[in-house]
C-alpha positions in Angstrom: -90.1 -112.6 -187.9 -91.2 -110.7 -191.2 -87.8 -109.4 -191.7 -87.1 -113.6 -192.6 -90.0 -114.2 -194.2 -89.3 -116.0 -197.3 -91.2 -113.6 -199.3 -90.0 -110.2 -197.6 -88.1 -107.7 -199.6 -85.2 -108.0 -197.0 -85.3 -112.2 -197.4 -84.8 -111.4 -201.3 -82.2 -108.3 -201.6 -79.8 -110.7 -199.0 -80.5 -113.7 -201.3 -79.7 -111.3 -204.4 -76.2 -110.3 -202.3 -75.6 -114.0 -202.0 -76.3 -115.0 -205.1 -74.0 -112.5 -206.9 -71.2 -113.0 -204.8 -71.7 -116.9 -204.5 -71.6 -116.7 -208.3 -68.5 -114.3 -209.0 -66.9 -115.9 -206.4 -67.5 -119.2 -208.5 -66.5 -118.2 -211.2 -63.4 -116.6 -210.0 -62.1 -119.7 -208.3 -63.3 -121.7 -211.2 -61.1 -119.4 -213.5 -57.8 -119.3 -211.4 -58.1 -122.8 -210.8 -58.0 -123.6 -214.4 -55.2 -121.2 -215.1 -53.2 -122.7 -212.0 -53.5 -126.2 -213.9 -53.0 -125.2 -217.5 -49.7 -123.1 -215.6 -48.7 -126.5 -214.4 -49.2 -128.3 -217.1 -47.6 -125.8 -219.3 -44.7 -125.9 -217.3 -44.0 -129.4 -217.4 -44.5 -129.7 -221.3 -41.9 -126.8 -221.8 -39.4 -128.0 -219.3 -39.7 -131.6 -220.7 -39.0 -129.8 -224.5 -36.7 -128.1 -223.4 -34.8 -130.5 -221.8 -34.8 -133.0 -225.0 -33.8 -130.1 -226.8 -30.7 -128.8 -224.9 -29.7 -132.5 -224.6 -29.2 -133.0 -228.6 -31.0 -136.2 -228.1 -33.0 -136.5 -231.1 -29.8 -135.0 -233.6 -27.8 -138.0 -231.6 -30.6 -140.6 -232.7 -31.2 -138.6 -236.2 -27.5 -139.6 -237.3 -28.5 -143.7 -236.7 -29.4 -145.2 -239.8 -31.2 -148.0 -238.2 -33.1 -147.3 -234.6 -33.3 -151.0 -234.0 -29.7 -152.2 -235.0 -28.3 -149.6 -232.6 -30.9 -150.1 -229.5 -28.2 -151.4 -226.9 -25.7 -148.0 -228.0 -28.8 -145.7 -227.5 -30.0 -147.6 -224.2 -26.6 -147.3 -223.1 -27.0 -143.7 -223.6 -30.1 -143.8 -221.5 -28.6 -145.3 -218.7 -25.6 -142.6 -218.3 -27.2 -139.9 -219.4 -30.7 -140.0 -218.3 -30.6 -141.4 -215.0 -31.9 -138.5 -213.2 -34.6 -137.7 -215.4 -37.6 -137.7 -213.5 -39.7 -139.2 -216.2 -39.9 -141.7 -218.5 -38.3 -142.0 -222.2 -38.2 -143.9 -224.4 -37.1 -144.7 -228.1 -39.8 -145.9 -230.6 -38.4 -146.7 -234.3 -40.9 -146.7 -237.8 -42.2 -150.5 -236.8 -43.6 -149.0 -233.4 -40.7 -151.1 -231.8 -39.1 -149.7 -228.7 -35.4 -149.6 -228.9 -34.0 -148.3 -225.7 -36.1 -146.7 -222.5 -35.5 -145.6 -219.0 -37.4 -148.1 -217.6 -35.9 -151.2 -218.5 -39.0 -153.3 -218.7 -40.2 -151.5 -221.9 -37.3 -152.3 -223.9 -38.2 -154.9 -227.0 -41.6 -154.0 -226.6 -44.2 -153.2 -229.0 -45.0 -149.4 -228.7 -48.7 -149.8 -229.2 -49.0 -152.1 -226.5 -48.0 -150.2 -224.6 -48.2 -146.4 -225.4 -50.6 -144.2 -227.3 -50.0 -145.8 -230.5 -52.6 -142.4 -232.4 -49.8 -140.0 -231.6 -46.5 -142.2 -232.3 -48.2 -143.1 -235.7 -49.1 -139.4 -236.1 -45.8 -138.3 -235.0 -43.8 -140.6 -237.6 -46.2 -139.6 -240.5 -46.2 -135.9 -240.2 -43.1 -135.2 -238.0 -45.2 -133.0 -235.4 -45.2 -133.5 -232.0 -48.0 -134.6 -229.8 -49.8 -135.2 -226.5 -52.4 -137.4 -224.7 -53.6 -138.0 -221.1 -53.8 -141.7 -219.9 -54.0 -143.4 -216.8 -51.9 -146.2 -216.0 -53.2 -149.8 -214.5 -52.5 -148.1 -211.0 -54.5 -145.1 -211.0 -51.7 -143.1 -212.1 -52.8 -140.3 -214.3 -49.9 -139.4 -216.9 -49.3 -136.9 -219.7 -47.7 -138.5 -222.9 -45.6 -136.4 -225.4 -44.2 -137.9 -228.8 -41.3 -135.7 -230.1 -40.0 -136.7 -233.8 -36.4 -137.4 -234.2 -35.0 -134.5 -236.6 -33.2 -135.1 -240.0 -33.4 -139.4 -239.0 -32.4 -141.2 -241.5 -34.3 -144.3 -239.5 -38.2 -142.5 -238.5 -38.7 -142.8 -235.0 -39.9 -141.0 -232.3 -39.2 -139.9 -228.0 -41.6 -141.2 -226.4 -42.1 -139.5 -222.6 -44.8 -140.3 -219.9 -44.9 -137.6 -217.1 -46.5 -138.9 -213.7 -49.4 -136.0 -213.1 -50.2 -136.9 -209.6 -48.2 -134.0 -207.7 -49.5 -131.5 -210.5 -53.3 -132.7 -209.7 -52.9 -132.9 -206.1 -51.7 -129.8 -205.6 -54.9 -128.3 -208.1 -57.0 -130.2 -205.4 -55.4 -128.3 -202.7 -56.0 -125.3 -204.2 -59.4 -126.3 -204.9 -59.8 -127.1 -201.3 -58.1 -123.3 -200.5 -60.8 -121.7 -203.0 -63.9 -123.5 -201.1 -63.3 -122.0 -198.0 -62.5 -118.7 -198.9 -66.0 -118.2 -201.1 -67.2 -120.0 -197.6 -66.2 -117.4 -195.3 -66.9 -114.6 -197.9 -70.3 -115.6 -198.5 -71.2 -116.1 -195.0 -69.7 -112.2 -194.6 -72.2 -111.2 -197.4 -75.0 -112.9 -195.8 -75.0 -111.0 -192.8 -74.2 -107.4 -195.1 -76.8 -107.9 -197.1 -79.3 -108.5 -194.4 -77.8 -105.3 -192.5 -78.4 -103.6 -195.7 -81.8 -104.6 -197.0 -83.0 -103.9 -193.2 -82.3 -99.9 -193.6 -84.9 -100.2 -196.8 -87.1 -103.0 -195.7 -88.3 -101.4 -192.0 -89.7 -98.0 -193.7 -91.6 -100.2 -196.3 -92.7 -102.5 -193.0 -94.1 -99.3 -191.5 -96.1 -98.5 -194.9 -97.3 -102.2 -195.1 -98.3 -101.8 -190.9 -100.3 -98.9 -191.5 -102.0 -100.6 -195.0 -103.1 -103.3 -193.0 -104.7 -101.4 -190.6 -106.2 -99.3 -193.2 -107.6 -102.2 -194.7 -109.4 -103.1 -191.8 -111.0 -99.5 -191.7 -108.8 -97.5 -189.2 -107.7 -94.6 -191.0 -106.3 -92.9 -187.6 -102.5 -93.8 -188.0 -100.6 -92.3 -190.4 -96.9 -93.6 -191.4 -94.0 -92.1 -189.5 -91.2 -90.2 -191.9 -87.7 -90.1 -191.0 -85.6 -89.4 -194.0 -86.3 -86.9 -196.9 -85.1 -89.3 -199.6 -87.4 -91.5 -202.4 -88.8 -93.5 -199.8 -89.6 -90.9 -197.1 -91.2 -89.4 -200.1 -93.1 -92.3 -200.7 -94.4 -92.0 -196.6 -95.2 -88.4 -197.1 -97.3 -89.5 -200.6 -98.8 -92.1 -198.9 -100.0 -89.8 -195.7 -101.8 -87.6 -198.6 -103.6 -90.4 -199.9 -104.7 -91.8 -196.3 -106.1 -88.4 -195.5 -108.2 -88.2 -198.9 -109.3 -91.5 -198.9 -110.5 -91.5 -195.0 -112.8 -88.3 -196.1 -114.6 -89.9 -199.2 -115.0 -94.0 -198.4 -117.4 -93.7 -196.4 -119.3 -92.2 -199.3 -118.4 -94.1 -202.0 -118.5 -97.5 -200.3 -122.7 -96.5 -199.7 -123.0 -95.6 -203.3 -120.9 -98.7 -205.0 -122.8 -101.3 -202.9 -125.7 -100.0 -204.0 -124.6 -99.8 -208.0 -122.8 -103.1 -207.6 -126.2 -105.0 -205.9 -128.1 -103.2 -209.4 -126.0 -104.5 -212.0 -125.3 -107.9 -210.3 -128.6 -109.2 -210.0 -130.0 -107.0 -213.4 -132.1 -109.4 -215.8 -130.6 -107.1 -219.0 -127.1 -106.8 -219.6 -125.2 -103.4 -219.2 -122.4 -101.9 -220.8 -120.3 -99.1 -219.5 -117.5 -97.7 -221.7 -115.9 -94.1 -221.8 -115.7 -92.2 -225.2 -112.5 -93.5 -226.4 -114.5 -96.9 -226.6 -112.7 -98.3 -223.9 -114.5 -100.9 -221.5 -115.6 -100.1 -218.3 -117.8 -102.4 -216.8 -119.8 -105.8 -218.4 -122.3 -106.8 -215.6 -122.9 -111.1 -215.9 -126.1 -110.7 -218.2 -123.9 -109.1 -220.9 -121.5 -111.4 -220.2 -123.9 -114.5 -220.6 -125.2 -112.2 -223.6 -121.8 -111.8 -225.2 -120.8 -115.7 -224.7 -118.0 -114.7 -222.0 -117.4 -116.5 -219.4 -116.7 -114.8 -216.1 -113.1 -115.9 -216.0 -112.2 -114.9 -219.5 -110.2 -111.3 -219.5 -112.7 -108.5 -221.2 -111.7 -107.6 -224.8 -109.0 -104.5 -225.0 -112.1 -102.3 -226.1 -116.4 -101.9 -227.1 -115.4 -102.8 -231.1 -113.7 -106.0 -229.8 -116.3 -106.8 -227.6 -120.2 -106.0 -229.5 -119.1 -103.1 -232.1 -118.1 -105.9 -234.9 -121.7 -107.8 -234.0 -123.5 -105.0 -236.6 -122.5 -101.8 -238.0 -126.0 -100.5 -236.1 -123.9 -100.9 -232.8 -120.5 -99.8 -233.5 -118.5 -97.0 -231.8 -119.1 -94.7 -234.5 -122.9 -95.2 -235.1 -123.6 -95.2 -231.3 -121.6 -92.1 -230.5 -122.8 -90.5 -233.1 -126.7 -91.8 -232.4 -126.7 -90.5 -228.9 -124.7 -87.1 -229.6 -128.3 -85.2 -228.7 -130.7 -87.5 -227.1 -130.2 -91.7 -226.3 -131.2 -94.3 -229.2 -131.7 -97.8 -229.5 -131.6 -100.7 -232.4 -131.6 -104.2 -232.9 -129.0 -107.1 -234.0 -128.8 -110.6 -234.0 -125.9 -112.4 -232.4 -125.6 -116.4 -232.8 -129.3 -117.6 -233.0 -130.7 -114.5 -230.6 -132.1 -111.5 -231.2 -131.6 -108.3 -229.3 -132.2 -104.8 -228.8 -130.1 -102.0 -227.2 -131.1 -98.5 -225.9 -128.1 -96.3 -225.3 -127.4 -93.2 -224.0 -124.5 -90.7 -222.6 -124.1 -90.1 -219.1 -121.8 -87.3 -217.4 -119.6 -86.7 -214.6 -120.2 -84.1 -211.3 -119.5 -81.1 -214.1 -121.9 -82.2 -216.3 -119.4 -82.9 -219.0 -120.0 -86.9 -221.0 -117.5 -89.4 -220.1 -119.3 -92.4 -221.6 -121.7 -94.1 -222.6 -124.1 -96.6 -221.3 -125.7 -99.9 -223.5 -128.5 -101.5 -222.1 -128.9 -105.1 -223.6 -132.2 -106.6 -223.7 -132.7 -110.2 -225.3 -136.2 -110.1 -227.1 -135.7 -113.7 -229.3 -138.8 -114.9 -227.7 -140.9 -112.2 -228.0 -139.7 -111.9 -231.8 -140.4 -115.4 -232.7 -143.8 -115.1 -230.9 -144.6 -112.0 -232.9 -143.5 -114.2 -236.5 -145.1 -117.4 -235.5 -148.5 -114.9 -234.3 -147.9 -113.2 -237.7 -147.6 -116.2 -239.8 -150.2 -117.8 -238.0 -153.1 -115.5 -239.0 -151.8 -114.6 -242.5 -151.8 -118.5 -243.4 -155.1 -119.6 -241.6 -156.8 -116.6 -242.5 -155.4 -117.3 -246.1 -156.3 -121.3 -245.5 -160.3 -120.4 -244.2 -160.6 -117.9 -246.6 -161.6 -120.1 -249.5 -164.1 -122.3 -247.9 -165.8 -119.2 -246.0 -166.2 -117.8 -249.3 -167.7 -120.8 -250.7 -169.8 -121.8 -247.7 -171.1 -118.3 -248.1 -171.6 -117.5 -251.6 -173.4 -121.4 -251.9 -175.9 -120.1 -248.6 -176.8 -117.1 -250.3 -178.0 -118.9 -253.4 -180.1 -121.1 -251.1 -181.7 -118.2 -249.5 -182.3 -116.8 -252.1 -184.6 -119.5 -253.8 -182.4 -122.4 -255.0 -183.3 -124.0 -251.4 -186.9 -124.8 -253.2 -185.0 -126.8 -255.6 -184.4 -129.8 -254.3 -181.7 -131.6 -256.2 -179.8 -128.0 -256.5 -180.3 -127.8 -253.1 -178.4 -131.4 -252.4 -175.9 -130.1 -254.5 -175.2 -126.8 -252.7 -175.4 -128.3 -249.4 -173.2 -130.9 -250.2 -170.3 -128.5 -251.7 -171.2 -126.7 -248.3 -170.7 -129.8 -245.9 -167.2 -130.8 -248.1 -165.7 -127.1 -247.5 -167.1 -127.5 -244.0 -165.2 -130.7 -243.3 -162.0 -129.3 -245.0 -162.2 -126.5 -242.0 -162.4 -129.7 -239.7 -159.5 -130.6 -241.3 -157.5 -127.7 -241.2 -157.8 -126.5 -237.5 -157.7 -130.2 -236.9 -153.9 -130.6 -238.3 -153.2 -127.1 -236.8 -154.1 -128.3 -233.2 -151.9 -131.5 -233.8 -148.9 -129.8 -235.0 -149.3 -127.3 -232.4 -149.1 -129.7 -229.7 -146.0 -131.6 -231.5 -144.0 -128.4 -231.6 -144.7 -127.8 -227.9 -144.1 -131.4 -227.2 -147.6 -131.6 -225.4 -148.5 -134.9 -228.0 -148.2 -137.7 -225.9 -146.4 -140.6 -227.5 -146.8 -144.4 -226.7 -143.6 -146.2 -228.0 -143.2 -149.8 -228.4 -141.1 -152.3 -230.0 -142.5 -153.2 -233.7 -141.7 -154.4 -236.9 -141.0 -151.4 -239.3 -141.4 -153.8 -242.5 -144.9 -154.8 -241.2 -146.3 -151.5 -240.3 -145.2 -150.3 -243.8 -146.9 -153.2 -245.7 -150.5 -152.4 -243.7 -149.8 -148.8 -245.1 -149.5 -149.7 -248.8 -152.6 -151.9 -247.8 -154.5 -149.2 -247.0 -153.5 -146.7 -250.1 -153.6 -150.0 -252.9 -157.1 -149.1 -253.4 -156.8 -145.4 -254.2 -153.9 -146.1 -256.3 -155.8 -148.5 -258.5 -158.3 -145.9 -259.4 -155.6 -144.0 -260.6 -154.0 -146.7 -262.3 -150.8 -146.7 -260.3 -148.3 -149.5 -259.9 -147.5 -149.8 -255.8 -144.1 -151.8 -255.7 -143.2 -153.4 -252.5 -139.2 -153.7 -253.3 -138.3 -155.1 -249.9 -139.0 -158.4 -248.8 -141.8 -158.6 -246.7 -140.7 -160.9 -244.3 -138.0 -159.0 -242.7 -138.2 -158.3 -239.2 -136.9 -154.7 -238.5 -137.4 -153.5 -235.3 -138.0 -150.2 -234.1 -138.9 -148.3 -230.6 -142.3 -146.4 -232.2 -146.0 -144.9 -231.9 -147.7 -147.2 -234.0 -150.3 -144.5 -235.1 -148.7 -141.7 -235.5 -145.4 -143.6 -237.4 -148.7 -145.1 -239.5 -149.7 -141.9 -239.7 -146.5 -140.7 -241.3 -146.5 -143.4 -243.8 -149.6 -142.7 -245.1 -149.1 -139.1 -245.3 -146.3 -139.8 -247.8 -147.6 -142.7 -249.8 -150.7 -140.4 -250.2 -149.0 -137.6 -251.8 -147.3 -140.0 -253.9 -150.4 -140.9 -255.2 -151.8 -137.7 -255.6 -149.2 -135.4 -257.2 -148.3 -138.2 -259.8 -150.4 -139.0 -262.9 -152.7 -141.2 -263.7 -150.8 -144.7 -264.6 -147.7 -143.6 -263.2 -144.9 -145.6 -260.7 -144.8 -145.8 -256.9 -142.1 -147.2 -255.4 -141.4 -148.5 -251.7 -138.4 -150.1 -250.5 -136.5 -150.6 -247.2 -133.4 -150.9 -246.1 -131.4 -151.0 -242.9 -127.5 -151.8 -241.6 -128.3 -153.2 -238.5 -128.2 -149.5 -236.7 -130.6 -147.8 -238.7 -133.5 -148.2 -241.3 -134.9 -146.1 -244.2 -137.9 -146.0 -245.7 -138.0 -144.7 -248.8 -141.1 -144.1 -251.4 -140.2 -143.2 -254.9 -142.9 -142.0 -257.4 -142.4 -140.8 -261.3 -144.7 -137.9 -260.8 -144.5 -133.8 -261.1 -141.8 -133.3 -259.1 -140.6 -130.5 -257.2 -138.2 -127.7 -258.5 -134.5 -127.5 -256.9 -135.5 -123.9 -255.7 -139.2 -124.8 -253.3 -137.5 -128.7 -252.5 -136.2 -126.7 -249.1 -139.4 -125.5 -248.6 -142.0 -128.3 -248.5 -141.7 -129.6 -244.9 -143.0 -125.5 -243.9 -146.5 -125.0 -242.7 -148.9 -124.0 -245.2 -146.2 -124.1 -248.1 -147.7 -125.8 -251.6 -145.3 -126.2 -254.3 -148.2 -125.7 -256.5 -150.8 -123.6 -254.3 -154.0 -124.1 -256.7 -153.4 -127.9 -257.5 -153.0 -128.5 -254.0 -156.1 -126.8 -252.7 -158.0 -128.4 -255.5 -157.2 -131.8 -254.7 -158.5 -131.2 -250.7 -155.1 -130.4 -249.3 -154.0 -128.5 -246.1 -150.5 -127.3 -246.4 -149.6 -129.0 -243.1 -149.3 -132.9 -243.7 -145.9 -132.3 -244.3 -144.8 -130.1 -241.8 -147.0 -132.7 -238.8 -144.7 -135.4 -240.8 -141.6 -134.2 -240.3 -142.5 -133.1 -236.6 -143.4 -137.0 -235.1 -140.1 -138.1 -237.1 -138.5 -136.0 -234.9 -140.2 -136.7 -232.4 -138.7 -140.6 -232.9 -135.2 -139.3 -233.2 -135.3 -139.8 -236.8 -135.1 -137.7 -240.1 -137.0 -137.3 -243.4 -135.6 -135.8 -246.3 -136.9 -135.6 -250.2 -134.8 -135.4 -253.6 -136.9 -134.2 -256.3 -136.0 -133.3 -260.2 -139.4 -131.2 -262.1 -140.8 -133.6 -264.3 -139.4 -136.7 -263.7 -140.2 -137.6 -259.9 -139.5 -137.5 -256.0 -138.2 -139.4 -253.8 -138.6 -139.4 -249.8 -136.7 -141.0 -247.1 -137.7 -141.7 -243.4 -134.7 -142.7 -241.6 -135.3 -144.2 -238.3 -133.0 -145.7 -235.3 -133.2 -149.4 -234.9 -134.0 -150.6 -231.3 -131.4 -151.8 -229.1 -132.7 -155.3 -228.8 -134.8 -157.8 -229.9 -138.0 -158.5 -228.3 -141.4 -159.9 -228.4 -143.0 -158.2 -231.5 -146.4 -155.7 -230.6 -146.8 -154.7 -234.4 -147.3 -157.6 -236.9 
């Protein structure tokens, strides 16, 4: 039955009925019941006051000048006087002693054994009266009230318990009473409310009838209207819609299915807003673009979402682009560049209601245009000066120094030398080519580090000498530091950087190589005294074709990419290499690598 489905309107309005009268009701009873108590207990203070009062019984004890002395006089007048009063008194002099009480048992006792010695004491110190609630070693709740004893010339206080068992049974009762009236009422409301909530709920069932039919694409029915009031309004309204809608679905659904497929499954992201700047549509590719992700709620409007990227593509600048014809421009977002053609496009009346973007990522076609650029500015820089000298050297041979022969030997050795240096040159550019595209195929093996590193300085001790160099091994030589490697190309590395040690520092100069490691990872680092590097190029020197100092370099046979193939197979090894440099006075370069795992039979000695 939808009427009592837990999530129909009727289910809730009845529930709202209930509720509110479940909780007046409540608090009603809640309210009287209290009141009926406090009445009760009101009652019985007053009468028990006013009873002590009329009987003169405190300015009979106040004329006593010793409680105590008198306690058989005053129980005396207990007994005679106080036989029929339905609770119990008792006398209580300064030393908490009771003197004389209507139950007999009490008498001689000590008060604060027995009573609530806080209100006698506060009683005899301030004279007021007071109260407590108690319950006695049978279950018997009582009220206790302390009333000083006026103008005593012995302190001492009356001391009453009153039994509270009729006064809370019969607030039970009425408790009992209250329950089954809000009982009876809210079962009364029930069945009200549902009568009530059913006169709204069955023209709203009608609506939701006719929806569901609707939504399964019979537009035939319409929904029947029997009153004139909001909600036969709503029918009537609703009827309208029906009518319009059944006339233009069938076109629109043909025409969004076909936009929707388009911008789903489009390679470039597209941005629809209106000219207020407010967001439209974001097909995925902008999304993925943007760094959204398709769950994440769209930005409130186009500055929030791309307009802050640039000032070339906010609001203002694109509106104001595409006023006559569309534009486009280009920004870089993250570590991606992009460009974006926009345009206005218009409704049926030919009147602009926003504006498209059209997000294209070209970061690969950019870099390939730098690295294309770069690449034949520097080799055609790099071949220049050894085409020249090749060439101007032939010339001179043709033209007659080929008859001389030692001239001759000369010119074709400078010739062979620049020729070689070519060799060089596209030799190292092939090499670092295949590193950057990871096509250099590397053959790693377990090795000792500190025995490679010796066979290096090996290698270079004899090029050092002729430039008077001192090559200190500051590590101890027997370590056994082992690392996952290529052998040739790590050797390869090593070299590169002992041999530019040697050649950019003077003749008689320092070299320096020491290593050290904590267990998870070595460094190797080579020290010289030389020329040094300036703070501003020290960045720099790991670029292709980069020369701190271009015409030293070239003269002493270099390419401009040893250092830039160096820090590549580092890589490559999951390592790093890094350089600290002051002019003048020196550098220093540091190849950290990973220590292996595990220890195992050595293939590098």
């Amino acid at each position: 039955m939808i009427f009592f489905r837990r999530g129909s309107v009727r289910w809730r309005i009845a529930l709202i009925y209930f509720m509110l009268f479940f909780a007046v009701l409540s608090l009603v009873s809640v309210f009287l019941v209290n009141r009926i108590e406090q009445y009760q207990l009101s009652s019985l203070k007053e009468n028990i006051a006013k009873t002590i009062s009329e009987s003169n019984l405190p300015s009979y004890l106040g004329a006593y000048d010793s409680l105590s002395s008198h306690g058989e006089e005053i129980q005396a007048v207990l007994d005679s006087s106080w036989s029929s009063f339905s609770e119990e008194l008792s006398v209580v002099d300064e030393r908490m002693q009771i003197c004389a009480s209507t139950n007999s048992n009490l008498v001689g006792r000590s008060a604060a054994d027995v009573f609530d010695a806080s209100i006698i004491a506060s009683c005899l110190l301030t004279g007021d009266s007071g109260e407590s609630d108690s319950v006695l070693s049978g279950g018997i709740p009582v009220k206790n009230l302390c009333y000083g004893i006026e103008n005593a010339k012995d302190p001492g206080v009356i001391y009453v318990r009153a039994d509270l068992s009729s006064i809370n049974a019969f607030v039970s009762q009425s408790k009992l009473i209250f329950i089954r009236v809000i009982f009876i009422a809210l079962l009364a409301t029930v069945v009200l409310g549902f009568a009530l909530a059913g006169s709204i709920t069955k023209p709203i069932n009608d609506v939701t009838d006719t929806v569901l039919k609707m939504s399964a694409g019979d537009f035939s029915e319409g929904v029947q209207v029997n009153s004139d009031d909001e909600i036969g309004q709503l029918g009537e309204m609703f009827n309208l819609m029906r009518e319009k809608l059944s006339d233009t679905l069938s076109e629109i659904t043909g025409e969004k299915n076909k936009l929707s497929t388009i911008l789903e499954y489009m390679a470039d992201g597209l941005v629809a807003i209106d000219l207020q700047g407010g967001i439209i549509h974001v097909n995925p590719a902008a999304r993925a673009i943007l760094g959204l992700d398709p769950a994440d709620p769209l930005p409130k409007d186009y500055d929030a979402l791309m307009g802050h990227i640039s000032d070339n593509i906010s609001l203002e600048r694109v509106k104001g682009n595409c006023e006559i014809h569309g534009a486009q421009d280009i920004f870089s977002y993250g570590s991606s560049i992009f460009a974006v053609h926009y345009d206005r496009f218009k409704d049926e009346d030919g009147e602009d209601i926003g504006i498209i973007i059209l997000i294209q990522d070209i970061t690969e076609r950019q870099k390939l245009e730098d690295m294309q650029r770069d690449f034949v500015a520097n080799v055609s820089h790099e071949l220049k000066t050894p085409l020249t000298t090749i060439k101007s050297y032939t010339e001179t041979l043709m033209d007659g120094a080929v008859d001389d022969p030692d001239t001759a030997r000369s010119f074709l050795g400078i010739v062979d030398n620049e020729a070689d240096r070519m060799n060089r040159l596209v030799k190292d550019l092939l090499q670092l080519s295949r590193l950057e595209q990871r096509q250099e195929r590397m053959n790693f093996l377990e090795g000792n580090i500190v025995a490679l590193v010796r066979q290096c300085m090996v290698k270079v001790e004899m090029t050092a000498q002729q430039k008077g160099h001192q090559l200190n091994a500051l590590f101890d030589e027997k370590m056994n530091i082992r690392v996952l490697m290529d052998r040739d190309r790590m050797e390869q590395v090593i070299l590169n950087v002992l041999s530019n040690a040697i050649k950019y520092t003077p003749d008689g100069g320092r070299i320096d190589v020491d290593i050290d490691s904590d267990g998870r990872e070595v460094q190797i680092i080579v020290s010289d005294n030389g020329i040094g590097i300036s703070e501003e190029e020290l960045p720099r020197i790991f670029e292709r074709f980069y020369r701190v100092d271009k015409a030293r370099s070239r003269k002493m046979g270099g390419t401009g990419l040893g250092l830039a193939i160096t820090k590549q197979i580092v890589e490559e090894h999951q390592g790093t290499i890094t350089a600290e440099s002051t002019l003048g006075k020196g550098t220093k370069f540091i190849i950290a690598l990973r220590v292996a795992a595990h220890r195992g039979t050595p293939n590098i000695e």
